[in-house]
N, C-alpha and C positions, 0 to 999 in steps of 0.2 A: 760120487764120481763113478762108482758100480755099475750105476743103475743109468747114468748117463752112456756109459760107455757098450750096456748093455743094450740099451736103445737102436743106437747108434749100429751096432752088428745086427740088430734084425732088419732095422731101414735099410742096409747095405745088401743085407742077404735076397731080403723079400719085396725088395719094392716094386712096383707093380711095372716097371721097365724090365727087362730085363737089362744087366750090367755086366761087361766085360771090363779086362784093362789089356792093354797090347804093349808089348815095349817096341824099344826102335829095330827092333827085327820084326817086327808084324808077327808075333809069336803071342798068345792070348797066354797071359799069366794070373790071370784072375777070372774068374764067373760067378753069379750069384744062382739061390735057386731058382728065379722065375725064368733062366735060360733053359731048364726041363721042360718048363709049358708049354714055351714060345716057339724053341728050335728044336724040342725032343731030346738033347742032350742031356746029360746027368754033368754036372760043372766039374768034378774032377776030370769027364773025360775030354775035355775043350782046352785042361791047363797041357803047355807045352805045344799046341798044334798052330798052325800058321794058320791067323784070322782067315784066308779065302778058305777055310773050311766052311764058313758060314755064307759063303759067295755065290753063287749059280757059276757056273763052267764058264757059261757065255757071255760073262762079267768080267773072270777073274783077269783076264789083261787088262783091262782098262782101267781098274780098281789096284792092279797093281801100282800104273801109272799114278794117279789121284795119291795114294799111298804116299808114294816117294816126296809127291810136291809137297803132300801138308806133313810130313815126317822133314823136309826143310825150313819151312815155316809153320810151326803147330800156333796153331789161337783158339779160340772159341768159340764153335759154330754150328750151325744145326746144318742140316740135308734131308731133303726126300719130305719136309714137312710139308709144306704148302703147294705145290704141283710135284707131285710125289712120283719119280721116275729109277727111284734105287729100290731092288730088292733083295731078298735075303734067302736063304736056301735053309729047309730044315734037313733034319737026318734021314727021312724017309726020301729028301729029293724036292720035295716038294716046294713052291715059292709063296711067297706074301710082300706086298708093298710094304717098304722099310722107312720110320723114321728113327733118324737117328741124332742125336746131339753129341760132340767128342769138346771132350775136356783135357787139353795137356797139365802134366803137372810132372817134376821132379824130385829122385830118392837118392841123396849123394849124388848130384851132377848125372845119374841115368834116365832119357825121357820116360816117360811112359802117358798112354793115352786111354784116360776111361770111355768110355761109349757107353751110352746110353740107349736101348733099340726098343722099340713097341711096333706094333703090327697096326700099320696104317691103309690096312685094306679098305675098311669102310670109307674113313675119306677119301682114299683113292676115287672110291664107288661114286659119295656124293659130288667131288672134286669133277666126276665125266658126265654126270648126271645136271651139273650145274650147267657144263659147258656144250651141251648140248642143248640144254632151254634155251639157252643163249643163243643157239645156234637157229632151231626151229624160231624163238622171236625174233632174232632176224629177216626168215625166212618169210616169216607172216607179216612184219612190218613192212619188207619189200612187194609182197604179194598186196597189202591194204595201200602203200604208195602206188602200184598198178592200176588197182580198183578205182581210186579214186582219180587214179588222170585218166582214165577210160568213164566214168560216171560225170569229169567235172564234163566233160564235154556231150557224152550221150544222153546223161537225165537234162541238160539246157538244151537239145535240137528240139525236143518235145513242143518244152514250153516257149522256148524260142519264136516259135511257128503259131502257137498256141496266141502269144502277145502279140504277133504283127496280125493275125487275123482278126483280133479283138478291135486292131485298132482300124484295120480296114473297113469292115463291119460300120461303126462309127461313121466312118468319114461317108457313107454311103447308105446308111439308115437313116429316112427322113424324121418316121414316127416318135415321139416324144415319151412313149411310153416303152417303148423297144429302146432305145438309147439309153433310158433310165436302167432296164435290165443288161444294155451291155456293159455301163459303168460300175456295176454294182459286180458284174462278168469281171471286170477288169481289175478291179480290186482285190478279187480271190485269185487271181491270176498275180497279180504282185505282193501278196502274202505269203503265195505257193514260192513265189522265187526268194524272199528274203530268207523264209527257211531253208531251202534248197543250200542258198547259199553260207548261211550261219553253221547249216549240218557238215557242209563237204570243207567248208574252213577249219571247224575246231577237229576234224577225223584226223585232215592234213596236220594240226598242232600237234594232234595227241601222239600221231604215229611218227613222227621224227621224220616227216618227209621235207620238211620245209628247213633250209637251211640259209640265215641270215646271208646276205652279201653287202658289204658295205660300200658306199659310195658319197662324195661327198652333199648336203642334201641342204636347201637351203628352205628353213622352218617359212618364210617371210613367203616363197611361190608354194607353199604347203599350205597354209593359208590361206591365198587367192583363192586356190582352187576348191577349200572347205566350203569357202563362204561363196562361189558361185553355185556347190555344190544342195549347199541345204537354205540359200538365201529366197529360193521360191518356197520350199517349205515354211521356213519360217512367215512368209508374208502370209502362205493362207491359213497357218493357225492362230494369226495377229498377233506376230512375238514380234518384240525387238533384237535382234541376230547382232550384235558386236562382235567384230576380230578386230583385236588388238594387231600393231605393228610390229615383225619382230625382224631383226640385222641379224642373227644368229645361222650358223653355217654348223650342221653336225654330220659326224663320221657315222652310216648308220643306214640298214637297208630300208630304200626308200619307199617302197611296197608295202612293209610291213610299219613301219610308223607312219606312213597316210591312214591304213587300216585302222591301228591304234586309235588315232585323233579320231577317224571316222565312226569308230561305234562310239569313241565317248563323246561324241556331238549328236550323233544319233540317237542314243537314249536321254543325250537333257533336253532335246526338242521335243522329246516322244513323252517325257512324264512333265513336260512341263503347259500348262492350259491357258497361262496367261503374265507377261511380263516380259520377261529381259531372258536370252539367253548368252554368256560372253566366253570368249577363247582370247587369252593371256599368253602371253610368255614371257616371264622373271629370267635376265643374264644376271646371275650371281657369280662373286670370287669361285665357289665351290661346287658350281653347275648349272644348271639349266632345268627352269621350273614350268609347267605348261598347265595353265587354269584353266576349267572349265567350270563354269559357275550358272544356275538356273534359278530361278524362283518359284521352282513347280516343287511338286505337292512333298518332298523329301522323303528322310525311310526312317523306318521306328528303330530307334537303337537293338533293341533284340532281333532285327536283321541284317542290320549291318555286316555281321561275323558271315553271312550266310548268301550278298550278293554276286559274291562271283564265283558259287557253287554253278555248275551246268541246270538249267531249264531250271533255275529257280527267278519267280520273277516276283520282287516287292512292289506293289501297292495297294492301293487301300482299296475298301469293300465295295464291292459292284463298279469298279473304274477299270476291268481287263483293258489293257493296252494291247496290241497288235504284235506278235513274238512269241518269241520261245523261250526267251531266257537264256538266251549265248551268248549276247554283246558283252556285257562283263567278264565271260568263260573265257571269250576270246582277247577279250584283253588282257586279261593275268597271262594267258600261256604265251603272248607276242612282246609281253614288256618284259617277260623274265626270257625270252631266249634276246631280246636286243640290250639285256643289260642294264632295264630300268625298273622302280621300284613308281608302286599306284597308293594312292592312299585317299580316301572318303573321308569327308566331313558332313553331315546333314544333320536337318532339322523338318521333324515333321511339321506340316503347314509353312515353311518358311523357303527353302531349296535345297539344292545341293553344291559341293563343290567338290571338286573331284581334283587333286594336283600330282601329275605323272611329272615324278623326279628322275632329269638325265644327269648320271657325274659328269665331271669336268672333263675325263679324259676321252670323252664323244665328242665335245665341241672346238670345230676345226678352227675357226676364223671369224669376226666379224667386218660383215659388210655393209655399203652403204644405203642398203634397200630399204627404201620403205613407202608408208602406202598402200593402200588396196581397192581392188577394184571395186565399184557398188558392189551391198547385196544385193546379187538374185540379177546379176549384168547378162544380159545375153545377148546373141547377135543376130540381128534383126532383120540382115539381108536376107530376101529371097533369091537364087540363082538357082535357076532352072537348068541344070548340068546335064551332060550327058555321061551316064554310067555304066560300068561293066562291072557285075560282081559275079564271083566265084562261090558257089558253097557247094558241094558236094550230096548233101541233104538233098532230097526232093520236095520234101514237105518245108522245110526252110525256104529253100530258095523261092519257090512258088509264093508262098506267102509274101518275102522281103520284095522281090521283084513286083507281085501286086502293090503293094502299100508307096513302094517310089514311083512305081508310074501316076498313083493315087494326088502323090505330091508335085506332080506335074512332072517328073525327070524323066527322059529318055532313056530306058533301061533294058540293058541286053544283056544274056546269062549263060553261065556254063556249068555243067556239073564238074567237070575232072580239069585236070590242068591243061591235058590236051588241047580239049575243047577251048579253051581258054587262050590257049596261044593262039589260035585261029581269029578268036576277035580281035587280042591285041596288035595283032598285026595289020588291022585297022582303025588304029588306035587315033586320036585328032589328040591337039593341041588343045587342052580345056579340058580334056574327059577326068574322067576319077576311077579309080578302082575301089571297090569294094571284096575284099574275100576272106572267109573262113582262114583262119588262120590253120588248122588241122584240116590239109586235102588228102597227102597218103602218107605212106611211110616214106617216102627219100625228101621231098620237097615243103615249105609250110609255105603258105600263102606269102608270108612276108619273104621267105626266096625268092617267088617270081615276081612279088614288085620290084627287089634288088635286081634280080635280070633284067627287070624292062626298065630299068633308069639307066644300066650301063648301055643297054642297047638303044636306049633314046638319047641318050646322055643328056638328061637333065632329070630335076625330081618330079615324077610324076605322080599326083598326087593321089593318097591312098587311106583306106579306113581298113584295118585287122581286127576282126571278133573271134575271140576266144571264149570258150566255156572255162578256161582255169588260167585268167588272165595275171594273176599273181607272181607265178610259175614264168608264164611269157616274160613278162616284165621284167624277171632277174635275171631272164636269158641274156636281155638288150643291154651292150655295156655301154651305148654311148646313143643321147637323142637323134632319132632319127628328122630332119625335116621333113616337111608336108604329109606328116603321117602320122592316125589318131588309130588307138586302141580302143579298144571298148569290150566290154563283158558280154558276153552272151547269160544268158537273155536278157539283149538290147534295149535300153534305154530307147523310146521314140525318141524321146525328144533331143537325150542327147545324139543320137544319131542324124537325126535332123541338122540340130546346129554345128555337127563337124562337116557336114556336108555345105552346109552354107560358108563354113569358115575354109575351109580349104580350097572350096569355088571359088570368093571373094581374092583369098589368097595368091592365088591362079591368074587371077583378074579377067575369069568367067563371066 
């Protein structure tokens, strides 16, 4: 018990806190040694003195207050630990950030309050230090959000301009040998943009700029649109393209899971050379299951763990595929912010299957939809319209406006909105607009098509290209009629066929 008891007084004397006790007069009646190191005081000369001896001046009212309340109710609590804003006063004057732990306890029915104090400057230090990276990564995450809405749209005017020329070219080069080098032109030209676009999607992922909005989204017209979308594909690498029927209605931004479905139908058409590609959707009690299944060339187990690393791409020797190695990048970082889990099955030489699991708690309703429209449907009218487009670009506009006249249309152009109000205000019955969705800073293209339907009062029919069409799309909270989006750098063709469908529409 000696030796127990002897312990016990040097732990109390020297432990590496310094240790007060205060009774209910805020009067220190105990100190140990390590109060000489900490505060400069020698512990006899602190018994008897009222704890704001260890206060700053500039403190002691407000600590008198604090005082009073936890001398009403004393419990067991720490302060000034973890965003450390209490400090402590030594004998020379001098301050240091305080942590401090106080422990009530009673001697004969008299409180008294141990305190426990250590000098928490350092974490003060890392504590500002932390809150500051925080603050500069903010700072820089806002500044690469900048970068890249200024890059989605200025590195696409380029190539923009770049693609309608290729294809003007084309439509106007007879020689068969020159056609073969424009096609071959066209093709590094749509490799340039797949990347373009893979890089400026996962920068948006990585940098927290993109922020889910939900809406309700029904998988069954998510579908239509996959399989109008890669149904030409598939026919000319002679695959058989299945989408299944699906009734399911999910809560869930619908920008971000078309993208989803879309690179993982993109890469099983892309490593697949000959068979079946198919798109499933399982309504289970306990969620909602979306297959994608291939019969192409699959991946070796020892890459598996390794396909949805950034710019790693599986397959087998001397078979390079066209990519970089995103599409999977980007699918991990868009399933995990919408809340869903991805998971790979394959077999080399046999396919792959790929099943992106939604919980129950995304799936809104079932509906009676079902259905789909051919692979690879497209629409077929030609309607020679007459069009006014807007793009701001010189090098854009020039090119788009040649290549519609190229397609037989009637095409008149403005750089600025100004200008632009001067045509519409000879605007006909039947015409379309075309415009950049980015003209300045007050207005987007899609405002002045909104003016000119209130001022024509009816819809007049419009195509909006955007270089960061993602963004656009979660702007819009409700469909707009007679009015197609589209990505810059434009699709010919599907620019072609919204021009036909909203002419036809028209009944141009």
């Amino acid at each position: 018990m000696d030796e127990l008891r002897q312990i016990t007084e040097h732990l109390l004397h020297f432990s590496p806190d310094a240790l007060i006790v205060v009774d209910d007069s805020a009067l220190i009646r105990f100190a140990n040694e390590t109060v000489m190191t900490l505060f400069g005081y020698a512990p006899d000369a602190l018994i008897g003195r009222p704890v704001d001896t260890l206060i700053p001046e500039r403190l002691r009212l407000h600590h008198g207050y604090h005082t009073a309340d936890y001398l009403r109710e004393p419990v067991n609590r720490e302060i000034g630990a973890r965003i450390t804003e209490l400090f402590a006063r030594r004998a020379d004057g001098t301050e240091f950030a305080a942590g401090i732990r106080l422990a009530p306890f009673r001697i004969e029915g008299k409180l008294f309050v141990a305190a426990a104090i250590r000098d928490s400057t350092e974490r003060q230090r890392v504590n500002d230090e932390l809150v500051a990276a925080r603050k500069d990564a903010d700072r820089a995450n806002r500044a690469k959000s900048r970068f890249l809405a200024t890059a989605s749209h200025d590195l696409r005017q380029p190539l923009q301009a770049i693609r309608l020329l290729n294809a003007v070219m084309l439509k106007m080069v007879p020689q068969p040998e020159i056609r073969e080098l424009l096609t071959q032109q066209g093709q590094g030209i749509e490799s340039m943009t797949r990347l373009l676009n893979a890089l400026l999607d996962i920068s948006r992922l990585e940098s927290g700029a993109i922020e889910p909005v939900s809406v309700e989204v029904s998988v069954g017209d998510v579908f239509e649109e996959l399989q109008n979308e890669f149904g030409s594909l598939a026919r000319m690498r002679d695959l058989d393209l299945q989408v299944g029927e699906a009734g399911v209605v999910l809560s869930t931004d619908r920008t971000l899971f078309y993208q989803l479905l879309q690179n993982l139908l993109a890469n099983a058409v892309k490593y697949t050379d000959r068979g079946s590609v198919r798109l499933k959707c399982l309504d289970e009690p306990d969620g909602v299951t979306m297959s994608i299944e291939d019969s192409g060339i699959g991946i070796p187990d020892d890459k598996l763990e390794r396909i949805f690393d950034e710019y790693y791409q599986g397959d087998a020797p001397g078979a390079k595929r066209p990519g970089v190695g995103l599409g999977l990048a980007i699918v991990k970082e868009v399933a995990r912010l919408l809340g869903f889990s991805v998971k790979i099955l394959s077999k080399v030489g046999v396919g792959t299957q790929v099943m992106l699991r939604i919980p129950s708690q995304y799936r809104v309703a079932a509906t009676a939809k079902v259905g789909n429209v051919a692979a690879g449907a497209r629409i077929t009218s030609r309607h020679k319209t007459r069009l006014i487009l807007v793009e701001d670009n010189d090098g854009v506009r020039v090119a788009t406006e040649l290549f519609l006249k190229l397609e037989g249309h009637e095409t008149l152009s403005a750089p600025t909105l100004a200008d632009a109000e001067v045509l519409l205000e000879h605007l006909q019955p039947g015409d379309l607009v075309i415009a950049d969705y980015h003209l300045d800073d007050k207005s987007t293209g899609l405002d002045m098509l909104m003016r000119l339907r209130e001022r024509r009062g009816y819809d007049v029919p419009g195509i909006v290209l955007s270089g960061d069409l993602p963004t656009v799309l979660r702007s819009v909270r409700a469909p707009i009629a007679a009015c197609r989006f589209l990505s810059k750098p434009v699709d010919i063709r599907a620019l072609v066929e919204a021009i036909d469908e909203l002419s036809a529409a028209s009944g141009n």
